[in-house]
C-alpha positions as a printed NumPy array, in Angstrom:
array([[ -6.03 ,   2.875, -11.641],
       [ -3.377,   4.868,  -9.506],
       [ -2.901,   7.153, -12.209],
       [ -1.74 ,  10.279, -10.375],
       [  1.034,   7.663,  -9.241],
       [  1.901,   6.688, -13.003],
       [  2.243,  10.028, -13.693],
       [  4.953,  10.209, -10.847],
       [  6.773,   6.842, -11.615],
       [  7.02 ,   8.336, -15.429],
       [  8.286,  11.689, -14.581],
       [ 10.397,   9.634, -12.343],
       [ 11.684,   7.523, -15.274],
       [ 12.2  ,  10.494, -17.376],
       [ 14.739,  12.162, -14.608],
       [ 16.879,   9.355, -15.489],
       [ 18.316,  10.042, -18.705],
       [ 18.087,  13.921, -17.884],
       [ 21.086,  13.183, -15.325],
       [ 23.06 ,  10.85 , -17.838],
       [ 22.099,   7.702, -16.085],
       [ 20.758,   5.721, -17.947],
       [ 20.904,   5.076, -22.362],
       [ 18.493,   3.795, -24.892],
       [ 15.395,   1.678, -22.969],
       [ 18.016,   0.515, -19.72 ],
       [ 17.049,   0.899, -16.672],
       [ 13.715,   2.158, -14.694],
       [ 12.358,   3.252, -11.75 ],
       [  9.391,   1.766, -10.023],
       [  7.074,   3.465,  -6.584],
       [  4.617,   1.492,  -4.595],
       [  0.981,   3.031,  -3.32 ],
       [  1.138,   3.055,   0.051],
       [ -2.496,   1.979,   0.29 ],
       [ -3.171,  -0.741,  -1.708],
       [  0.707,  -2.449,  -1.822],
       [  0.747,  -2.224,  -5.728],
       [  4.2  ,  -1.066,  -7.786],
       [  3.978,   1.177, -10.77 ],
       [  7.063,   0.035, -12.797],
       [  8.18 ,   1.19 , -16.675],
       [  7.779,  -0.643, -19.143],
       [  9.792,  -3.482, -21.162],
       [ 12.172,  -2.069, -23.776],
       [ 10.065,   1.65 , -24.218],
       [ 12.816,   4.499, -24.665],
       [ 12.348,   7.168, -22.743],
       [ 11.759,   9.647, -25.404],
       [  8.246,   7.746, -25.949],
       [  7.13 ,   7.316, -22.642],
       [  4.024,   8.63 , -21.19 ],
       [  2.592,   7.688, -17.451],
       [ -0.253,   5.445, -19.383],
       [  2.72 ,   3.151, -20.88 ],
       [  3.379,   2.399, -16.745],
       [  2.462,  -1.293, -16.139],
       [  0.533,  -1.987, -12.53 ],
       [  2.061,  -5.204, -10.674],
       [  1.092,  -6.706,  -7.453],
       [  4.066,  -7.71 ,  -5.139],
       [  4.26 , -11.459,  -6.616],
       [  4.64 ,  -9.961, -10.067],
       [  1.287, -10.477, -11.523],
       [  0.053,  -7.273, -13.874],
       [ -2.581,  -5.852, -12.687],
       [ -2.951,  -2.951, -15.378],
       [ -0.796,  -2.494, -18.288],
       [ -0.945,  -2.531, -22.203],
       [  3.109,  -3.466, -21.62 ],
       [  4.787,  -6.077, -20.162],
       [  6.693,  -4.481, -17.089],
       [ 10.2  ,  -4.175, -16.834],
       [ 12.796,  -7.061, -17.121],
       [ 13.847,  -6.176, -13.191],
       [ 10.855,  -5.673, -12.002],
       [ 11.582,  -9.163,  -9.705],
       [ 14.44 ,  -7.577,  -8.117],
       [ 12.101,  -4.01 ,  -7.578],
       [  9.659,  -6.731,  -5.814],
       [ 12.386,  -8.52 ,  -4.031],
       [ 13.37 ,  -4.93 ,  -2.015],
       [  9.687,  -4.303,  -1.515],
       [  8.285,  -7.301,   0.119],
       [ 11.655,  -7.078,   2.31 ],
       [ 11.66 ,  -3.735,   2.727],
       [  8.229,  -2.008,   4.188],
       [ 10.124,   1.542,   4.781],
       [ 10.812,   1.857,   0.61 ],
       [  8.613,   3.777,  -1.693],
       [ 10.375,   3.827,  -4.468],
       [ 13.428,   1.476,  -6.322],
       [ 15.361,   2.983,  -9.336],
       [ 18.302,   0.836, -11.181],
       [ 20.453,   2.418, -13.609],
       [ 23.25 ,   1.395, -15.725],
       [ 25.758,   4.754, -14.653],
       [ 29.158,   4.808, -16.431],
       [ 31.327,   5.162, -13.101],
       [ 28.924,   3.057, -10.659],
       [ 28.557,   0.217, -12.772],
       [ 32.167,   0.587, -13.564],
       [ 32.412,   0.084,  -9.619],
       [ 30.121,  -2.981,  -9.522],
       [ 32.354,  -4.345, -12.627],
       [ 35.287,  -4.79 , -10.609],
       [ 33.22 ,  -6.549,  -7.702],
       [ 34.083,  -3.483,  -5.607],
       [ 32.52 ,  -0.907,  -3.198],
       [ 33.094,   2.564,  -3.837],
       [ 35.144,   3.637,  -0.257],
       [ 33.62 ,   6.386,   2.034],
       [ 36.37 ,   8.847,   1.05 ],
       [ 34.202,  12.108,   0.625],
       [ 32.462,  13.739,   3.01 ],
       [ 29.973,  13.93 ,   0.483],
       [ 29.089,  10.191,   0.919],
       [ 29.135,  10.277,   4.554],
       [ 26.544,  12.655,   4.343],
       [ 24.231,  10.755,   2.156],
       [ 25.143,   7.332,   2.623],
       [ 26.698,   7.46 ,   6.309],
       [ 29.356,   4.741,   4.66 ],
       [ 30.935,   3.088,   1.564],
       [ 28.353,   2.269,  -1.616],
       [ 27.974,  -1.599,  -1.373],
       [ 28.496,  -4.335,  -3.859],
       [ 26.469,  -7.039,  -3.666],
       [ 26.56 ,  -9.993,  -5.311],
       [ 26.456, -11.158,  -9.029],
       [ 23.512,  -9.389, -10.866],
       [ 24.705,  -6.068,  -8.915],
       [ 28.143,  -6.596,  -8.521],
       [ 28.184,  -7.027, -12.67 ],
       [ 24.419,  -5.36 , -13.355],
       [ 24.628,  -2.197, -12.696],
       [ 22.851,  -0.015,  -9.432],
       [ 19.94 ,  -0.175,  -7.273],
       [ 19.134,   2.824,  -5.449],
       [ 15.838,   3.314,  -2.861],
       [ 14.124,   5.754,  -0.701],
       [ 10.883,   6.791,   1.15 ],
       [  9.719,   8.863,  -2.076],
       [ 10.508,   8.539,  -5.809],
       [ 12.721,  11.699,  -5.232],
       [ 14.699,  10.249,  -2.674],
       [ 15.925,   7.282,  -4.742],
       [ 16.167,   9.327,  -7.648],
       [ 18.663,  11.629,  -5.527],
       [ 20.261,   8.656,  -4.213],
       [ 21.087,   7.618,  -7.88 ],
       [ 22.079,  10.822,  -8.69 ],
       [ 25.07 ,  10.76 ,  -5.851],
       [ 25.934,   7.639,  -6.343],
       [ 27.319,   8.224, -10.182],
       [ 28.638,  11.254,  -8.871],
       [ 30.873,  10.384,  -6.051],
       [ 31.828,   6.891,  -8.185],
       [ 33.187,   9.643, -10.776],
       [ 34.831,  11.424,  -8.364],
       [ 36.414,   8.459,  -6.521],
       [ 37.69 ,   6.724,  -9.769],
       [ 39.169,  10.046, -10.942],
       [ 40.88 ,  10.237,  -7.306],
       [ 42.646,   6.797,  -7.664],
       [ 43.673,   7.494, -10.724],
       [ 45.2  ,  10.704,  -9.029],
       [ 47.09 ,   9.062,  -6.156],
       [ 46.216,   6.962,  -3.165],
       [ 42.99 ,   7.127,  -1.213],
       [ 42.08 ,   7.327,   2.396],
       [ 38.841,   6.36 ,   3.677],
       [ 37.298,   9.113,   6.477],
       [ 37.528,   7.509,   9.986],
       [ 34.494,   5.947,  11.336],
       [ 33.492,   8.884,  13.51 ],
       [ 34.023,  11.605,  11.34 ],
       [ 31.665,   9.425,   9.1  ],
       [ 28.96 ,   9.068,  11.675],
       [ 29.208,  12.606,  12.771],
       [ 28.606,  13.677,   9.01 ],
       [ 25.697,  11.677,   8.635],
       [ 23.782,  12.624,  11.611],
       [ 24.391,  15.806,  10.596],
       [ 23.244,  15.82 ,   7.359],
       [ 20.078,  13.622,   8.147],
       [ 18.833,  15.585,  11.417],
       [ 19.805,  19.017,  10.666],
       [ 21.198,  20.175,   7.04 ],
       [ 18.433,  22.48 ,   5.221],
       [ 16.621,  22.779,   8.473],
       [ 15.087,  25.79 ,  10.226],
       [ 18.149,  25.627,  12.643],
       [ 20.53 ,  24.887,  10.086],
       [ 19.607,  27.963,   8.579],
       [ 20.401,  30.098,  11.542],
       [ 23.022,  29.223,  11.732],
       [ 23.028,  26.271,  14.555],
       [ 24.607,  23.719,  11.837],
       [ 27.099,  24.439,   8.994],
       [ 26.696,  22.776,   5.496]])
């Protein structure tokens, strides 16, 4: 069942370790089917290398496998958690990044100090409390590609932030400069009108 949506969650999975976000068998990614409420979620302790979309395990939103030759992943509770909470996500991915998890080590959010992150996040990356806060990250979005992006600029501006502070002293972007960015970035960058120039990247 749902296998064109395995297929997806694994080539999902396998994006992780192409950006350097994940190592041996941590981490995963997980997408629910819009139709029937089900999550496709990797496996237990499967390294990526050896991963193909029939090792994806089939859960229903209490947990209970509905198809799998695998037991599903160790987070898959907290995937659930976001998804019965959360009707607007498609998608959950939770890696173990050096610099973000470095972040959620110290107990600290990384500050919106890059335009960069008031584009994507329209504010500081959160740290929530213990099992994130010393875990690692949770990322989400509409579409598998949307949390996988979301991952993706997370590690990156927690790199650039902790090289910053190491640099000197850092200022977060005023509030309105932050909200301008964002509604920029979400209503109108890589648009048709962006592209004639009515909005500047």
């Amino acid at each position: 069942m749902l296998e064109a949506l395995k297929e997806e969650v694994c080539e999902g999975n396998l994006e992780l370790p192409r950006h350097g976000l994940v190592t041996w068998t941590s981490g995963n990614l997980s997408a629910r089917d819009p139709q029937t409420g089900l999550v496709v979620i990797k496996p237990s302790g499967l390294r990526y290398e050896r991963m193909t979309p029939e090792d994806m395990v089939v859960v229903d939103l209490d947990g209970k496998i509905v198809e799998g030759k695998r037991g599903p992943s160790s987070d898959t509770a907290s995937h659930l958690y976001v998804y019965r909470r959360r009707e607007d996500v498609g998608s959950v991915v939770h890696t173990h990044s050096t610099y973000a998890t470095a972040w959620a080590a110290t107990g600290r959010s990384i500050p919106c100090c890059l335009t960069a992150m008031a584009d994507e996040f329209g504010g500081p990356v959160p740290c929530g409390g213990y099992l994130l806060a010393k875990h690692g990250v949770f990322t989400i979005g509409p579409t598998i590609e949307k949390a996988v992006q979301a991952a993706v600029m997370v590690e990156d501006v927690a790199r650039t932030v902790a090289i910053a502070k190491g640099i000197g002293e850092v200022a977060e972007l005023p509030a309105a400069d932050i909200e301008a960015n964002y509604d920029r970035y979400t209503h109108r960058y890589g648009t048709a009108a962006a592209s004639r120039g009515v909005s500047h990247a």
